[in-house]
OpenMM code with the backbone's topology and positions (N, CA, C; nanometers):
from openmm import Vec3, app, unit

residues = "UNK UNK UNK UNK UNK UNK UNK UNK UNK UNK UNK UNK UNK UNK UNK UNK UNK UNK UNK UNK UNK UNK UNK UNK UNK UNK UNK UNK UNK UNK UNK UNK UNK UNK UNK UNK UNK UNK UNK UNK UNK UNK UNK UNK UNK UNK UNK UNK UNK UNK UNK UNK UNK UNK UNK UNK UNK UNK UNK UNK UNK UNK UNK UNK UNK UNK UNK UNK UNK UNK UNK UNK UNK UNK UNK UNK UNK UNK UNK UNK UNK UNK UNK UNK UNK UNK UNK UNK UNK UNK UNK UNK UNK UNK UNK UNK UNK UNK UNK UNK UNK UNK UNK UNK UNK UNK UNK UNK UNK UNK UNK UNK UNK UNK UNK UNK".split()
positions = [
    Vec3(4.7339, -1.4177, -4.6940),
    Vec3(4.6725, -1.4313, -4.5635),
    Vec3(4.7701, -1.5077, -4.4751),
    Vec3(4.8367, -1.4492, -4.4356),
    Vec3(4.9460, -1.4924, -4.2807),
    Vec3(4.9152, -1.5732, -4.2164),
    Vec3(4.7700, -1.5910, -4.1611),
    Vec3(4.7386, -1.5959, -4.0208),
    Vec3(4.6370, -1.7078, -4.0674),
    Vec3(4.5986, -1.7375, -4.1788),
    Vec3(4.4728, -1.8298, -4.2017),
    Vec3(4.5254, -1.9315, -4.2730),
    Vec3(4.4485, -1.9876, -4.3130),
    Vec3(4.4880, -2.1597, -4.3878),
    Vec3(4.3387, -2.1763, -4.4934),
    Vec3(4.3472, -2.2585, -4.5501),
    Vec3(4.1844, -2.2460, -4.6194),
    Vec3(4.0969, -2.3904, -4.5885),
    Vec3(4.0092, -2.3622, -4.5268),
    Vec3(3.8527, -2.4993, -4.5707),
    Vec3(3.8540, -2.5397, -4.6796),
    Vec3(3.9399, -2.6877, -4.7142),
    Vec3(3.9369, -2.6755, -4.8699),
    Vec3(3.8071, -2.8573, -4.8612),
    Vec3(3.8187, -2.9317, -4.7841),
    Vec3(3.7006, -3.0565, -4.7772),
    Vec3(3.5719, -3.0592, -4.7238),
    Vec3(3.4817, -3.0949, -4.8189),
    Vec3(3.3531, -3.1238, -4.7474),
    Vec3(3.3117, -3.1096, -4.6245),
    Vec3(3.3717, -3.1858, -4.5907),
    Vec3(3.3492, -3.2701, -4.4531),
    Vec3(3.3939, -3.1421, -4.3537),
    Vec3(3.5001, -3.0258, -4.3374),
    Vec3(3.5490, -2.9866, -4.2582),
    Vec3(3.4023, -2.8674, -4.2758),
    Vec3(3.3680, -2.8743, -4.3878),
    Vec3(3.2459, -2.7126, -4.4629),
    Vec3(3.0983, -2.7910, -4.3615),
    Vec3(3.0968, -2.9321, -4.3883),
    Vec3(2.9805, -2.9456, -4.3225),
    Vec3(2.9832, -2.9469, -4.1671),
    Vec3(3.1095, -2.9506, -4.1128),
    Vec3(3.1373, -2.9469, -3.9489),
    Vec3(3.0893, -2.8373, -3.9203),
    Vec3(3.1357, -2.7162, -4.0124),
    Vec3(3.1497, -2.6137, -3.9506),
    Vec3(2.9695, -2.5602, -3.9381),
    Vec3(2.8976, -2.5835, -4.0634),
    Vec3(2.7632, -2.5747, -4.0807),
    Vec3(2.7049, -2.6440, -3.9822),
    Vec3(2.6961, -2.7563, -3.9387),
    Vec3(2.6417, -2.8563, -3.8332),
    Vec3(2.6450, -2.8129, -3.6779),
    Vec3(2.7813, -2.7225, -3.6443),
    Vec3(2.7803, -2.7419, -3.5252),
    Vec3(2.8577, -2.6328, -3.4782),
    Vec3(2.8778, -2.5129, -3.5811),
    Vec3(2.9125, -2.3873, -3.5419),
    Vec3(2.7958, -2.3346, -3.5676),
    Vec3(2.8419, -2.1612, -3.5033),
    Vec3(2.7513, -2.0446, -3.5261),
    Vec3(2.7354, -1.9979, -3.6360),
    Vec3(2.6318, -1.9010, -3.6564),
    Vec3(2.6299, -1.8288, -3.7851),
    Vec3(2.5250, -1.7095, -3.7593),
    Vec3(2.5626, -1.6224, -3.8460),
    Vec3(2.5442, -1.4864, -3.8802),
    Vec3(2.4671, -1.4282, -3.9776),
    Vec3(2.3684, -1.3888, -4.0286),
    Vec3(2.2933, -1.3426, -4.1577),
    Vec3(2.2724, -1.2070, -4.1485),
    Vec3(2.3599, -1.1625, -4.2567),
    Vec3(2.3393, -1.0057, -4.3277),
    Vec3(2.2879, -1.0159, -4.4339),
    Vec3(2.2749, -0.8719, -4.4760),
    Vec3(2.1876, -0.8859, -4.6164),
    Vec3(2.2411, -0.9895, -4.7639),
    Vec3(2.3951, -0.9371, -4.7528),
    Vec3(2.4557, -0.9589, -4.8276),
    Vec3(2.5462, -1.0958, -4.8233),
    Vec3(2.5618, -1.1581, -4.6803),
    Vec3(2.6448, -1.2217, -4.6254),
    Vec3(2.6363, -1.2913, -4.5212),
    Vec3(2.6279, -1.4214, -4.5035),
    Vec3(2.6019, -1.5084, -4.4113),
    Vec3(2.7543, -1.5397, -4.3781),
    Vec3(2.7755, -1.5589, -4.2221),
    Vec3(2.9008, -1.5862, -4.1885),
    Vec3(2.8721, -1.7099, -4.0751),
    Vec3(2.9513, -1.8022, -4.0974),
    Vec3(2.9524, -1.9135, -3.9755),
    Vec3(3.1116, -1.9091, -3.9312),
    Vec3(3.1097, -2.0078, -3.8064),
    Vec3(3.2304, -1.9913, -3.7356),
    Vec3(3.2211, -2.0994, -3.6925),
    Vec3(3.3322, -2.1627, -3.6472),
    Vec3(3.3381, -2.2585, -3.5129),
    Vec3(3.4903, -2.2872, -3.4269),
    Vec3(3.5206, -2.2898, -3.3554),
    Vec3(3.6075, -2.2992, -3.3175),
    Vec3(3.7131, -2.4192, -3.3086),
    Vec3(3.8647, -2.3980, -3.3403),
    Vec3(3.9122, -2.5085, -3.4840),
    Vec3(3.9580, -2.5970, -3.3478),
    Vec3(4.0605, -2.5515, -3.2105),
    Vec3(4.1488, -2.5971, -3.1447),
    Vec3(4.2990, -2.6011, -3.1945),
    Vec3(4.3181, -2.5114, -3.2838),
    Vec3(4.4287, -2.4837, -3.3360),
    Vec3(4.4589, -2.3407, -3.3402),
    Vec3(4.5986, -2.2936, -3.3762),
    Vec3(4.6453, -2.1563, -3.3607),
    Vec3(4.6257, -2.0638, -3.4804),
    Vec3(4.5536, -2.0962, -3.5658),
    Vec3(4.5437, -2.0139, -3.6910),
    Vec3(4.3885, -2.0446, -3.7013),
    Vec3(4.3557, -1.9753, -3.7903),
    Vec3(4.2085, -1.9523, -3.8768),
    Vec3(4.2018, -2.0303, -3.9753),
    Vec3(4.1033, -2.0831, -4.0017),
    Vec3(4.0681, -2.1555, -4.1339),
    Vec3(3.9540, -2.0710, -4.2226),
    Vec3(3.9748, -2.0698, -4.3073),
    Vec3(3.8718, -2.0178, -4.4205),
    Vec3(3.8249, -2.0405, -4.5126),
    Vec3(3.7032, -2.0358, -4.5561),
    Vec3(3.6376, -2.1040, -4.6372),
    Vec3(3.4983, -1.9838, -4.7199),
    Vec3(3.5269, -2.0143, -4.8037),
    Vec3(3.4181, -1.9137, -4.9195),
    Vec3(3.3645, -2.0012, -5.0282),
    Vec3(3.2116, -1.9880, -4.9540),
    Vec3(3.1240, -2.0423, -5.0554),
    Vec3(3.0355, -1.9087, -5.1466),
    Vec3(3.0256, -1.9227, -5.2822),
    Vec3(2.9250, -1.8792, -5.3818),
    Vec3(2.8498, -1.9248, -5.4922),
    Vec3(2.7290, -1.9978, -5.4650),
    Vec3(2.6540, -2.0568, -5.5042),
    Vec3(2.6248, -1.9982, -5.6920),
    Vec3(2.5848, -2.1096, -5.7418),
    Vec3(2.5821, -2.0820, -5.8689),
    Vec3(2.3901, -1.9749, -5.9097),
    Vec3(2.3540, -1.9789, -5.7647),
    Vec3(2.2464, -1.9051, -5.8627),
    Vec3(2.3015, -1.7542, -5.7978),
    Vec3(2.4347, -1.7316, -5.7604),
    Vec3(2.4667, -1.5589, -5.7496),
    Vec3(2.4785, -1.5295, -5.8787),
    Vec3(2.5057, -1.5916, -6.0019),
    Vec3(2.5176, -1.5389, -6.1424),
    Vec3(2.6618, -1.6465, -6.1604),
    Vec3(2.7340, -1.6271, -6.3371),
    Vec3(2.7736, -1.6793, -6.3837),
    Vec3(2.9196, -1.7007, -6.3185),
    Vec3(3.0335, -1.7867, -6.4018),
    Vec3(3.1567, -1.7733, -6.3539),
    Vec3(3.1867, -1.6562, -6.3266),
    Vec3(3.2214, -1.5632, -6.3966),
    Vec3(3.3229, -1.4475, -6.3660),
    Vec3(3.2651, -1.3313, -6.2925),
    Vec3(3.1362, -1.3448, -6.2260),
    Vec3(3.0778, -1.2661, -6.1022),
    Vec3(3.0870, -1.3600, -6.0072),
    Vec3(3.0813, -1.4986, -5.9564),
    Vec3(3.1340, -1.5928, -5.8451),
    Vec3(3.2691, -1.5848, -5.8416),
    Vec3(3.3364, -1.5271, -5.9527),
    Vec3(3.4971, -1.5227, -5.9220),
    Vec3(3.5152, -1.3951, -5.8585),
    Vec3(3.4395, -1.2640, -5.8900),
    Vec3(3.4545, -1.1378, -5.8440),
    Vec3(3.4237, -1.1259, -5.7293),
    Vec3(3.3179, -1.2014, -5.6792),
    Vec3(3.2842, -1.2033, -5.5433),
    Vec3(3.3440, -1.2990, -5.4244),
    Vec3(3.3959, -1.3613, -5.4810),
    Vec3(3.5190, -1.4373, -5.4069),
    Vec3(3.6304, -1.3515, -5.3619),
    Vec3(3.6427, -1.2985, -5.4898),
    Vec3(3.7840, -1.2122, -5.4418),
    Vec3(3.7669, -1.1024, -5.3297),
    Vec3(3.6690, -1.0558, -5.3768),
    Vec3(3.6542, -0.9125, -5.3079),
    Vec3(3.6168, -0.9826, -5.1252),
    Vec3(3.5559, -1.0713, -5.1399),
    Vec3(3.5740, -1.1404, -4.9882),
    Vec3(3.6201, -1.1896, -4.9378),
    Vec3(3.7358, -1.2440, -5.0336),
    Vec3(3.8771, -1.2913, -4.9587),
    Vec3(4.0082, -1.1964, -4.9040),
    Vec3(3.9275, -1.0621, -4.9975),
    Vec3(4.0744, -0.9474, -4.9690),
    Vec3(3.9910, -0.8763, -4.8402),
    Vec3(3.8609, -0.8676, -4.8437),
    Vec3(3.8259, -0.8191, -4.7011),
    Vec3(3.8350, -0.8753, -4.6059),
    Vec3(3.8612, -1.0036, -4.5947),
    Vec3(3.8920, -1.1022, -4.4855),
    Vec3(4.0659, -1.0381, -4.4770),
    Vec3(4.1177, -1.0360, -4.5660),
    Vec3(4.2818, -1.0393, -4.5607),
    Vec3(4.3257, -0.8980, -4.4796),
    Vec3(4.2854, -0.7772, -4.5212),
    Vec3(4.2802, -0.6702, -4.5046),
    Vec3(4.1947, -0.6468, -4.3227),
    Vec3(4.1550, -0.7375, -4.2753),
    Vec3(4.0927, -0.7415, -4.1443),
    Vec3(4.1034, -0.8621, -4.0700),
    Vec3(4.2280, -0.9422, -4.1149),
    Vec3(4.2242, -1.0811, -4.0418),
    Vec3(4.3433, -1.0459, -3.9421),
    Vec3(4.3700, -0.9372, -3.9059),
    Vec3(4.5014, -0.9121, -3.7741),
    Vec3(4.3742, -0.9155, -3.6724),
    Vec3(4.2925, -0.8487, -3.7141),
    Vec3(4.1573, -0.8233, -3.5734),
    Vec3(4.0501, -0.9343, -3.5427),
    Vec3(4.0741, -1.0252, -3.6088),
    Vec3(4.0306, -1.1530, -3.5748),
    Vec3(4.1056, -1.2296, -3.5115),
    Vec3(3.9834, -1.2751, -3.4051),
    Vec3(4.1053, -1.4146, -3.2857),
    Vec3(4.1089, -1.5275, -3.3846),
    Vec3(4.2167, -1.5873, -3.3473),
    Vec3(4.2692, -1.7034, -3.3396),
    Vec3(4.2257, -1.7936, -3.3177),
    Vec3(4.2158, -1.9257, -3.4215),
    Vec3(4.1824, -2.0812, -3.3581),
    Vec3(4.0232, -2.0696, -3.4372),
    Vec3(3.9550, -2.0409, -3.5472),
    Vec3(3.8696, -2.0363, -3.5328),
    Vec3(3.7951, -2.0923, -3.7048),
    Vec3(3.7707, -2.1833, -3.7698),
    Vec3(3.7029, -2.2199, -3.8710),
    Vec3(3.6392, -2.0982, -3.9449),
    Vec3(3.6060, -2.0186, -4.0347),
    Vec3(3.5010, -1.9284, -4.0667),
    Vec3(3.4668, -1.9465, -4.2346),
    Vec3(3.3742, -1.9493, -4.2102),
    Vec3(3.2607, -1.9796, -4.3910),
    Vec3(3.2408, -1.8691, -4.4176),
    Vec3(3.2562, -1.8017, -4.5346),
    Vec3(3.1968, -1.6934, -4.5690),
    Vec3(3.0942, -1.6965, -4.6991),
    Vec3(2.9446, -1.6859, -4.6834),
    Vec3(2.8322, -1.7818, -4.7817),
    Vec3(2.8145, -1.6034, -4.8623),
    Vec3(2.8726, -1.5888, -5.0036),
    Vec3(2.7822, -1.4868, -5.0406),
    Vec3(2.6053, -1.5557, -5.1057),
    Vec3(2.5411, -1.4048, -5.0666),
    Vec3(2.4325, -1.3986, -5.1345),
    Vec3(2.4248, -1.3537, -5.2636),
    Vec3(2.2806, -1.3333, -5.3122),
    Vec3(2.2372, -1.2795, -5.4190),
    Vec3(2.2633, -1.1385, -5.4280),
    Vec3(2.2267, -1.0820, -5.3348),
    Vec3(2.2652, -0.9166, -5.3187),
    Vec3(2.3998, -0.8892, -5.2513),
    Vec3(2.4972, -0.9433, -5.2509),
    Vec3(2.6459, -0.9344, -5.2493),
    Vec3(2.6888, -0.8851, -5.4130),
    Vec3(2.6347, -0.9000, -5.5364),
    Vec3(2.6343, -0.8997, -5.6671),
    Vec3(2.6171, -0.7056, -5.6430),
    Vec3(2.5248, -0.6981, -5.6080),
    Vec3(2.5265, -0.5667, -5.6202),
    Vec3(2.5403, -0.4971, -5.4876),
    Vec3(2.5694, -0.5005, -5.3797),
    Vec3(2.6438, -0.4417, -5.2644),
    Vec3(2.7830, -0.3992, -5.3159),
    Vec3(2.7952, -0.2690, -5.2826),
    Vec3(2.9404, -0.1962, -5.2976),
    Vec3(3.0337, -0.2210, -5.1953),
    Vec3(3.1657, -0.2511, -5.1825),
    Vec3(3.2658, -0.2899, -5.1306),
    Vec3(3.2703, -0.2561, -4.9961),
    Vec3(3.2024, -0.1748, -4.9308),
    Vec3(3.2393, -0.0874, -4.8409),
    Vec3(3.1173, -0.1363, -4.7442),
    Vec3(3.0036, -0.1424, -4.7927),
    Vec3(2.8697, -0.2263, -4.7394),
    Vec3(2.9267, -0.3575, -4.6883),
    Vec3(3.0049, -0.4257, -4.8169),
    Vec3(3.0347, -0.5597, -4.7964),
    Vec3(3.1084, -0.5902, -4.6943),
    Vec3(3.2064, -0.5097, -4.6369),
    Vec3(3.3047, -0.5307, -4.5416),
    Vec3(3.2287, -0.5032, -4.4156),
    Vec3(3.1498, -0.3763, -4.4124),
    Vec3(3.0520, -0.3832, -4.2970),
    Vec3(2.9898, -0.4588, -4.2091),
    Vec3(2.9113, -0.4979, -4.3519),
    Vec3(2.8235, -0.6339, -4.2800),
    Vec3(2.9344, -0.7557, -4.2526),
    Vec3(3.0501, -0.7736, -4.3127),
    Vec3(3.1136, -0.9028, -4.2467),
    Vec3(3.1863, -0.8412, -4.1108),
    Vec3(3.2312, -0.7483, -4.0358),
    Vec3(3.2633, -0.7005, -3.9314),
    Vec3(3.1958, -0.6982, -3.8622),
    Vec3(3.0262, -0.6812, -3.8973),
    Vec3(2.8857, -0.6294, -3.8032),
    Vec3(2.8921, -0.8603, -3.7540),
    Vec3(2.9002, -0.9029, -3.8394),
    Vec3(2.8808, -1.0311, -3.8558),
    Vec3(3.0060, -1.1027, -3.7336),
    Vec3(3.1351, -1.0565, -3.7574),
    Vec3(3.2623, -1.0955, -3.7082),
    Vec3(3.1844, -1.0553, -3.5408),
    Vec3(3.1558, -0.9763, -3.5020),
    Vec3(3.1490, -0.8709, -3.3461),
    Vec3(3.0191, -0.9168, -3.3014),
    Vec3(2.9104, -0.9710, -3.4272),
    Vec3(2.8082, -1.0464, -3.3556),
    Vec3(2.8228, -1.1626, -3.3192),
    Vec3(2.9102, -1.3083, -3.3582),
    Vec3(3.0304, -1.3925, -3.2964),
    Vec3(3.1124, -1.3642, -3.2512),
    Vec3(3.0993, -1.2981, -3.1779),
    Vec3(3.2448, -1.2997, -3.0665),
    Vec3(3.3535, -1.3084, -3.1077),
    Vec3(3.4283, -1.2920, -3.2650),
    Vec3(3.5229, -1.3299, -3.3175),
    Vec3(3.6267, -1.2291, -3.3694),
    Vec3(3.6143, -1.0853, -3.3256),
    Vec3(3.6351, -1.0069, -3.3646),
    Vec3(3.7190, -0.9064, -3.2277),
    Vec3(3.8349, -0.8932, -3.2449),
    Vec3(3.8981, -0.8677, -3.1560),
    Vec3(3.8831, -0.7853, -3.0445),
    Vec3(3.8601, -0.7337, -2.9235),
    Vec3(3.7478, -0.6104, -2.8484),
    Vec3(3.8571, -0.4748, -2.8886),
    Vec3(4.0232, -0.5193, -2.8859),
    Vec3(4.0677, -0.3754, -2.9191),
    Vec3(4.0570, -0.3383, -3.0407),
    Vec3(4.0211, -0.3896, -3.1392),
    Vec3(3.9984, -0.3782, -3.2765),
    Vec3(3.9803, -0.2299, -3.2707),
    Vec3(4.0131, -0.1489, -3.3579),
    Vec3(3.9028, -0.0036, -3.4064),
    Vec3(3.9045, -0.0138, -3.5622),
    Vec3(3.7657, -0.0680, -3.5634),
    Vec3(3.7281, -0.1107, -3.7431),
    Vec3(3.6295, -0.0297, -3.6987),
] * unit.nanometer
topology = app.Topology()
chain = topology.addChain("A")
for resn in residues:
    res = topology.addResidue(resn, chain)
    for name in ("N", "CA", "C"):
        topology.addAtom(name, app.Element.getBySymbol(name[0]), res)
């Protein structure tokens, strides 16, 4: 990821929860806030009741490469959480990216020339 940096402290996860926006899809809750800096920050949470280690690891990935694979069409300067759900476990890849784009364009965060 070029263009992003990662949410790796508390404190920056609860800023962003406290006093940014957010988004709820079926599969995928997205918050945002805006950083005052020239890159993106990112952050992926998956709670332990989505299922065991190695499905919180699968679902990490697969939402970190859809962020990667669509982070040229995202503006700049901007914090973003990405919370999977329970039904992210069984949403197919293609759903999943949906709803985080439907999510990206319902925050304003999503580039207008984009064609996703």
């Amino acid at each position: 990821m070029k263009f992003t940096a990662s949410l790796k402290k508390n404190f920056e996860f609860k800023r962003v929860y406290a006093k940014g926006k957010s988004h709820a899809a079926p599969s995928v809750v997205v918050y945002c806030r805006k950083n005052n800096g020239s890159m993106n920050r990112l952050g992926i949470t998956v709670g332990s009741k989505v299922g065991n280690a190695v499905v919180r690891n699968r679902i990490r990935r697969r939402l970190k490469e859809i962020y990667r694979l669509n982070e040229s069409c995202v503006r700049p300067g901007y914090d973003i959480i990405l919370v999977a759900r329970l039904r992210s476990v069984e949403a197919p890849y293609l759903r999943l990216q949906s709803e985080i784009l439907k999510s990206f364009r319902a925050l304003g965060i999503l580039e207008e020339t984009a064609s996703v």
